[in-house]
Structure formats: C-alpha cells, structure tokens
C-alpha positions as MATLAB code, in Angstrom:
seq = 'XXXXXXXXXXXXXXXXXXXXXXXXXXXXXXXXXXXXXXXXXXXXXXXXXXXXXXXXXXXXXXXXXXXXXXXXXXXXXXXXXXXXXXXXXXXXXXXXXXXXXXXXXXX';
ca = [
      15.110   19.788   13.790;
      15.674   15.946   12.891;
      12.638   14.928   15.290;
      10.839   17.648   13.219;
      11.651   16.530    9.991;
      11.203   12.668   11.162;
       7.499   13.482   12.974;
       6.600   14.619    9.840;
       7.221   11.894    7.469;
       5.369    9.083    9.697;
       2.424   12.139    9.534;
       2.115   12.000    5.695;
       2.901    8.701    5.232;
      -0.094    7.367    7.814;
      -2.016   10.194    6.121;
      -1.586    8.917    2.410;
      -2.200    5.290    3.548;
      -5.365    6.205    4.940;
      -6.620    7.959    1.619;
      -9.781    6.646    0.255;
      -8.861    6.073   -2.903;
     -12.328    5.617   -4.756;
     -13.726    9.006   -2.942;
     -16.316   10.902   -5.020;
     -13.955   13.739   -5.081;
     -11.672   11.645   -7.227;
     -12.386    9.869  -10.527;
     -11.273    6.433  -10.348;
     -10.109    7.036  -14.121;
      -7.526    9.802  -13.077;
      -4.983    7.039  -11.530;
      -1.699    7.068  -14.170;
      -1.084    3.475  -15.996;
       0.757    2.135  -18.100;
       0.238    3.077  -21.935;
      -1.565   -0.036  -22.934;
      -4.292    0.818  -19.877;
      -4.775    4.173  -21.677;
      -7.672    3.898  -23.363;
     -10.777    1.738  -21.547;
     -13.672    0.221  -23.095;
     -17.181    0.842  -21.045;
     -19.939   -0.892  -20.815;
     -23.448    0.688  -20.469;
     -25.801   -0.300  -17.993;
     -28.274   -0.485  -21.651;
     -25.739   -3.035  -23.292;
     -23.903   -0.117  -25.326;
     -20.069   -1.231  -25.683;
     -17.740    2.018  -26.381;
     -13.802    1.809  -26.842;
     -12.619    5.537  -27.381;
     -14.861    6.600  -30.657;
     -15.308    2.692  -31.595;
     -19.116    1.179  -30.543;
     -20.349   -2.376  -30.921;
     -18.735   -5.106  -32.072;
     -15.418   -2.998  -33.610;
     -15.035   -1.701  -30.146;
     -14.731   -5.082  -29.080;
     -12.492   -6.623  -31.433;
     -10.070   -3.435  -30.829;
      -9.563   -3.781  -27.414;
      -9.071   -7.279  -27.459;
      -6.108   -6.663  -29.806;
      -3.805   -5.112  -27.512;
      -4.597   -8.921  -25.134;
      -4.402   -6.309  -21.858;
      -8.517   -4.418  -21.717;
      -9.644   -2.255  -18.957;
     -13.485   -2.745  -18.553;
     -15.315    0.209  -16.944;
     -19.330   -0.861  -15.863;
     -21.527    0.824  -13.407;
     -22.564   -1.046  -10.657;
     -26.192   -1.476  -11.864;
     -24.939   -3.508  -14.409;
     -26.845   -6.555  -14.741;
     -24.461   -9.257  -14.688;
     -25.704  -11.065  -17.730;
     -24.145   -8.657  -19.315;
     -21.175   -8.341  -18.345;
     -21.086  -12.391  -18.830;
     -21.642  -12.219  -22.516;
     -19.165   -9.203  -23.063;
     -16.271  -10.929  -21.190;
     -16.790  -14.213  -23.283;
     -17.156  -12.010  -26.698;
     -13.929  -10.700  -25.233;
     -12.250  -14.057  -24.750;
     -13.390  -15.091  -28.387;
     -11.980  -12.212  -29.615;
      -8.724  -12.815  -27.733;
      -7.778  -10.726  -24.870;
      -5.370  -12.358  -22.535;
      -6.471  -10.404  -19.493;
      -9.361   -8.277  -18.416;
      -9.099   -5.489  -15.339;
     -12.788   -4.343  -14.058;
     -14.021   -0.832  -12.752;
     -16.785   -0.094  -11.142;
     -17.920    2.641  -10.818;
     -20.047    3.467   -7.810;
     -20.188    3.733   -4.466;
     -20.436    0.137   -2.657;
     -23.066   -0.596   -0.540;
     -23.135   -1.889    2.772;
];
C-alpha cells in the first residue's frame, strides 16, 4: 500500500511540473498574488492606459503609488509604447514593474 501511495506522489508531482502554465485554457490573470499585485494596469495595443476604473494619466500616477505595478500588454504591442509608459511610470515613481503578455509566443 506504501509503494501505492509513494507511485503516486512522483505521478502528480511530474504531472504538475509539466503543466503549461500560460495554456489558453487558463487566464494568466487567475494565478493568486500578493495584495499589492491585485489590481493591474493594461496597456492597449491603441495606447489606452486602464488601472481598475482609472484611464490616462490618473491611471498612471495610481499605480505608481503603491512603487510595486503589474503591466498587462498584448503582444502586438508596439514597443514604443510600452517605452514611453514605463518611463511615465518611472517619473511617476514606481520602484518595480512586472510585465504580462498576453499571447501565445511564436516560434
């Protein structure tokens, strides 16, 4: 019954470490953080910065408060943009900035 038990446990834990993690069926979103990684500003592939119900500049300046900001882009971001928002972040003082993508990768 130990061998049972034992075979087992190497089964799920080779089958959990072999989980994609950024499958379709699962929204990369979904994964629990801490409470300051809560709430995630986005960035439009048209420019539009939103942070909860916040948009533009506001949005900005309140994420950048906390010093800790989650950035969610697609990946047909241009990267100009995402240049200019992460130095208007800087200047409005976040400490650190995390980026999603969302999209599959291409090969």
């Amino acid at each position: 019954m130990i061998n049972v038990v034992f075979l087992l446990l190497i089964f799920f834990l080779l089958a959990a470490h072999f989980a994609d993690p950024g499958s379709a069926r699962r929204s990369q979103l979904a994964v629990d953080r801490p409470a300051e990684m809560q709430r995630v500003l986005i960035l439009a592939p048209s420019g539009m910065v939103t942070f909860g119900t916040l948009r533009g500049e506001e949005a900005i300046r309140s994420a950048a408060s906390g010093g800790l900001v989650r950035l969610q882009t697609g990946q047909e971001t241009q990267a100009a943009l995402l240049a200019r928002l992460l130095s208007r972040l800087a200047e409005a003082g976040a400490g650190r900035v995390d980026l999603v993508t969302i999209g599959e990768a291409k090969e």
